[in-house]
N, C-alpha and C positions, 0 to 999 in steps of 0.2 A: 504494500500500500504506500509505500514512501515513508516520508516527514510530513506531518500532521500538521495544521495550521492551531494555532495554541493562542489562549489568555486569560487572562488573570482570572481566579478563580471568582474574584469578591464580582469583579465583572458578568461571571456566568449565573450568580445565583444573586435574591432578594431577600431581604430579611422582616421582608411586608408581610400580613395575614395570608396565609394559606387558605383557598378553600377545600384544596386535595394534594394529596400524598405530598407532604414537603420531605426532604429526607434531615436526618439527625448524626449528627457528627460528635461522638463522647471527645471532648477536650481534658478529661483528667486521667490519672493513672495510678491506683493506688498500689503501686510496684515504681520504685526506679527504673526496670527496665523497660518501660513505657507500651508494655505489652498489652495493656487496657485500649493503648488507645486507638489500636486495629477494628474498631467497632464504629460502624454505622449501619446504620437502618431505612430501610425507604420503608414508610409509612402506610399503611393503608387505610387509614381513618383516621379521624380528627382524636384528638387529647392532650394531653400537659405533660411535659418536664421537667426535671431540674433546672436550675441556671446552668450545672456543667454538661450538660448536651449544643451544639450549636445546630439549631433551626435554619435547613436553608429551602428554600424555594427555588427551583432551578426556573429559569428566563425562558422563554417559550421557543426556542431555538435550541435547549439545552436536553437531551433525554434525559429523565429524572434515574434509571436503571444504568446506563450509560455513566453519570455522572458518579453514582455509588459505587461501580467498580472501579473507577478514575481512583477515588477517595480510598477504595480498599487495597492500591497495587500498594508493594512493597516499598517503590520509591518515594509515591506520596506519602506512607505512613513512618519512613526512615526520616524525613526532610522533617516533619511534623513533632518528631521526638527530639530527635538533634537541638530542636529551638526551643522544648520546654525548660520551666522552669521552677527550681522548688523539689526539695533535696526528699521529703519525705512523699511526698504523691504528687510529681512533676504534671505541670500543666501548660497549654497549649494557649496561644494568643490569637485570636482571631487576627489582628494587623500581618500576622505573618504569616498564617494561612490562607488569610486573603488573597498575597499575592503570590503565590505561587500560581505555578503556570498550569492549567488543563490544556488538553489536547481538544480541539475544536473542529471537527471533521462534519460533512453535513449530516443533518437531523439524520434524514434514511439510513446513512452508515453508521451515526452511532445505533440507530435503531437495531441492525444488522448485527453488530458487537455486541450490543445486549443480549440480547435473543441467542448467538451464539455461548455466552456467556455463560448463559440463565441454562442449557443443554448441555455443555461440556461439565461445568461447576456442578452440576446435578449428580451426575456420574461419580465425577470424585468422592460426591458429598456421600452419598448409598456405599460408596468403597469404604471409606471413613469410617460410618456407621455399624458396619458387618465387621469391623474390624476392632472398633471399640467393644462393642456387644460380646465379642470373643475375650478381649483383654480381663472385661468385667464377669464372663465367665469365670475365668480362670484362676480369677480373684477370690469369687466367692468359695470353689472348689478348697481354692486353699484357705481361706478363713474357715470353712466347716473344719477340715482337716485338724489345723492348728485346737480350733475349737474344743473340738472332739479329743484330739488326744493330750491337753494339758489339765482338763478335767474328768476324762473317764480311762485313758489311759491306753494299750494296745489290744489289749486282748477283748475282744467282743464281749466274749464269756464271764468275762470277770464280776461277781456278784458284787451289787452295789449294795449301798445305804444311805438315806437322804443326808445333803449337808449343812442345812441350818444355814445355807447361805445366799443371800437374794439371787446372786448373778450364775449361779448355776445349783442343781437343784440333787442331785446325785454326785458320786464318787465312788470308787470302789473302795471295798471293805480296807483292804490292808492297809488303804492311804490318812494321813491324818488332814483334818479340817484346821489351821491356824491364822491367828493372826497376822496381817505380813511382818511387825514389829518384831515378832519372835524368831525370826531368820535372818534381819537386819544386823548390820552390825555398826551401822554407821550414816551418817546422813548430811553432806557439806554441800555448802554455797559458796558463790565467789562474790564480785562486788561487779556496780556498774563502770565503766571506766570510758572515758573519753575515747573514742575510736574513728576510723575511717568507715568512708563505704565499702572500701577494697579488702577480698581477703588477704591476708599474708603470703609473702614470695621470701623466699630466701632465710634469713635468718632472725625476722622479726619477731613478733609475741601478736597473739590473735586472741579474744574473747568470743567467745561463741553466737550467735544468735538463737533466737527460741526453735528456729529453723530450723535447729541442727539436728534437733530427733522428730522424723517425719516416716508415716507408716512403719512404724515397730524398727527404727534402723537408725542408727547414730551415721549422722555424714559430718563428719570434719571442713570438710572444705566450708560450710556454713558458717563465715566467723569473718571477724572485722580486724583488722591492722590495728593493734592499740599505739594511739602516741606516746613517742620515747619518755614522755616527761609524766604517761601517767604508771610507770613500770612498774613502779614502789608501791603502787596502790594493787596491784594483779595479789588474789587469792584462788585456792582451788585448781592447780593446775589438773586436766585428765587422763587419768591412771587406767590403765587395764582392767579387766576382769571386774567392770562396773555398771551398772544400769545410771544413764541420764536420764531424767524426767524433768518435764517441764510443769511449773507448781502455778506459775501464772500466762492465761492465753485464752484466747477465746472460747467459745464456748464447747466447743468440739475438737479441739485442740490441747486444751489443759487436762495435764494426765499423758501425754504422749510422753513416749521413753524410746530409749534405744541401748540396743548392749556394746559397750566400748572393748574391740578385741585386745587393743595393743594400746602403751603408753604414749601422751602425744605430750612433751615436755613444756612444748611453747606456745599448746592453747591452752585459756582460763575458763572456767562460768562464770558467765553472770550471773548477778540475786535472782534471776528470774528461772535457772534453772538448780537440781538437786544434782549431785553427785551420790547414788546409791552402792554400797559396800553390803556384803553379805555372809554369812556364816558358812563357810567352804562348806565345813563339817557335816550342813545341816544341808545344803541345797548347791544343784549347780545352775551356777548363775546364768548361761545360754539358755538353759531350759525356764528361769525365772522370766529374762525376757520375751519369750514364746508365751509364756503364761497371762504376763500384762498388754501384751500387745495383742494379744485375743480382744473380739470387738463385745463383747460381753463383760471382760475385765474394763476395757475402757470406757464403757457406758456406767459401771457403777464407779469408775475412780470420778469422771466429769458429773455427775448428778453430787457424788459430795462437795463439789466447788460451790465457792458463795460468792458474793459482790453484786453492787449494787449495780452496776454498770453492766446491761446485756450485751455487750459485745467484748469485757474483759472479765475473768472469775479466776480467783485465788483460792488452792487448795493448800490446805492448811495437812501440819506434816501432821498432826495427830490423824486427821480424817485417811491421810494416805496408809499412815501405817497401821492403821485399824482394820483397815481392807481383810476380808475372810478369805485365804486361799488355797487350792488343797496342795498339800506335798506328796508327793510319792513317795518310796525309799529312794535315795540316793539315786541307785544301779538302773533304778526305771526312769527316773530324770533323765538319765545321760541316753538309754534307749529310746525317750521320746522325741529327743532333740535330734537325734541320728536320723532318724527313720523321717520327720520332716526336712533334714537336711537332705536325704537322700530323694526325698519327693521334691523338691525344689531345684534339686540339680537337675532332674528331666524337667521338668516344667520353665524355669529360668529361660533356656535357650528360647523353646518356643513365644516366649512372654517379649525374649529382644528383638527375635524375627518381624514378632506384629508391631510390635514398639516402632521398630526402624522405617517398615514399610509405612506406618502411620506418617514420618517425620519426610518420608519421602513424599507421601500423597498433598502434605498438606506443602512442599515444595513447590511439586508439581502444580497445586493450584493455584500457589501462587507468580509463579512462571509465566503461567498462562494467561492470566487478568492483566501482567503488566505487558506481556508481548503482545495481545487484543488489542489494549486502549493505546498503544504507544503506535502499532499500523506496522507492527511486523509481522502477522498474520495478514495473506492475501485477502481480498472479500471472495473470488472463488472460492479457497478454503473453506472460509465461515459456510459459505450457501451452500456447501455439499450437504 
């Protein structure tokens, strides 16, 4: 198709009353990585938004479908982030989205790019969908799993006995019902400390974020640069053979932990996260994490959080280590932890396969919105 004829964006659209489909342009990001702000919408009916949505009306020269995939390519939504501003949920300025440049081709062809658009996009999106739906199988497979074998254990056959405890309701005989407090051995915090947004490279000191333990898993890389001058203040470095939890976070969030394999000398917690220690003797700790990061453990650690604030709750260390959990002996700990390890080693690969195909599809569709609206796809092509 060529080079497109192009201008300015504040040009192609109006900010006058709509009586049909205006489209909406989210101008905030509550991530630094401005990943929010790949969202707009074309409208189908009249209603209200926030102020951080931008209402446009496109000019009657302008396809309002046409202008949404414009606003959804890569390179519009890179140029858009680039220029935000504001460290904690970076925002977008209409003056500078204004002028950026749209591609201005006539009505009928953007007509054509939509339309092609609206058919290719659909495709990916059904590939997407059947691909996610598998992910979220796979998931659940494994939460039963986990489920099932940290409170009832391997053996099918094993006679149970009720456990006096909300979040699961059986156990088998041989196993004891306790406190978590009683296999504890220890429970530390660190402080908050002045930090960057970057994590650590080289030979710095990192503090963690609440991040850092997400779906039952401790990730390190989740941590901020602390500055040099706040060094003297770092407590709590992260030790091996330990369970992190997070004491404060949202609502579905607080209560997350992850098991730490190995020592990391030169990251700290924060007040906002727990460093948990355990009684070797009495429990193995792989197996503890298996245990809390079951979504029935987590549901009764986050119902004990309190706070008045719906969107942040603090679990208090009493409520945590009160938690009712069953132990096994020992010898069965370490067999239930195997046997989901060994179930995760087949399942993992397939879980990265879909993962990557996913990170490709949504490549792919983005590939293709920006080579549409930019007039590197023929109009032959589109019309086949």
């Amino acid at each position: 198709m060529g080079v497109m004829p192009a201008c300015a964006l504040k040009i192609a659209v109006s900010f006058k009353a709509a009586p049909f489909c205006p489209l909406m342009f989210n101008k905030i990001s509550p991530f630094p990585d401005g990943h929010y702000l790949a969202k707009a919408l074309h409208a189908d009916k009249d209603g209200v938004c926030s102020t951080e949505l931008l209402v446009l009306k496109p000019q009657p020269d302008i396809h309002p479908r046409f202008l949404l995939y414009s606003m959804l390519s890569p390179d519009f939504v890179g140029q858009v982030d680039a220029s935000t501003f504001g460290a904690k949920m970076p925002r977008a300025n209409w003056e500078f989205i204004g002028s950026m440049k749209l591609p201005t081709p006539t009505y009928e062809t953007q007509r054509l790019i939509a339309d092609y658009l609206d058919r290719e996009t659909a495709r990916i999106d059904a590939l997407v969908a059947e691909k996610e739906k598998m992910l979220a199988l796979l998931e659940e497979k494994r939460a039963a799993l986990i489920s099932r074998a940290v409170t009832r254990g391997l053996d099918p056959n094993a006679p149970l006995k009720p456990s006096n405890a909300p979040w699961f309701d059986k156990t088998p005989l041989s196993w004891s019902v306790e406190r978590l407090k009683w296999v504890i051995q220890s429970v530390s915090s660190g402080v908050s400390v002045n930090a960057s947004d970057q994590p650590i490279e080289g030979d710095g000191f990192g503090v963690l974020k609440t991040s850092a333990v997400a779906g039952g898993a401790f990730v390190p890389g989740e941590n901020k640069l602390v500055w040099d001058t706040e060094y003297d203040r770092l407590a709590c470095p992260v030790t091996k053979n330990t369970i992190i939890m997070s004491r404060m976070n949202t609502p579905n969030l607080v209560g997350e932990s992850g098991y730490v394999p190995e020592d990391y000398p030169n990251l700290f917690l924060p007040d906002r996260l727990w460093q948990i220690s355990f009684d070797e003797n009495r429990v193995f700790v792989p197996f503890v994490a298996l245990l809390l990061s079951c979504k029935e453990a987590r549901h009764a650690l986050s119902s004990k959080a309190t706070g008045t604030s719906p969107s942040m709750k603090n679990l208090a260390i009493e409520e945590m280590s009160s938690l009712l959990v069953p132990v096994p002996p020992l010898e069965e700990q370490v067999s239930i932890y195997r046997e989901v390890a060994r179930h995760e080693a087949i399942t993992n690969p397939l879980r990265s396969e879909i993962t990557n195909s996913l990170e490709l599809l949504h490549e792919r569709r983005a590939a293709l919105i920006t080579a549409a609206v930019t007039g590197q796809i023929s109009v032959e092509e589109m019309s086949a």
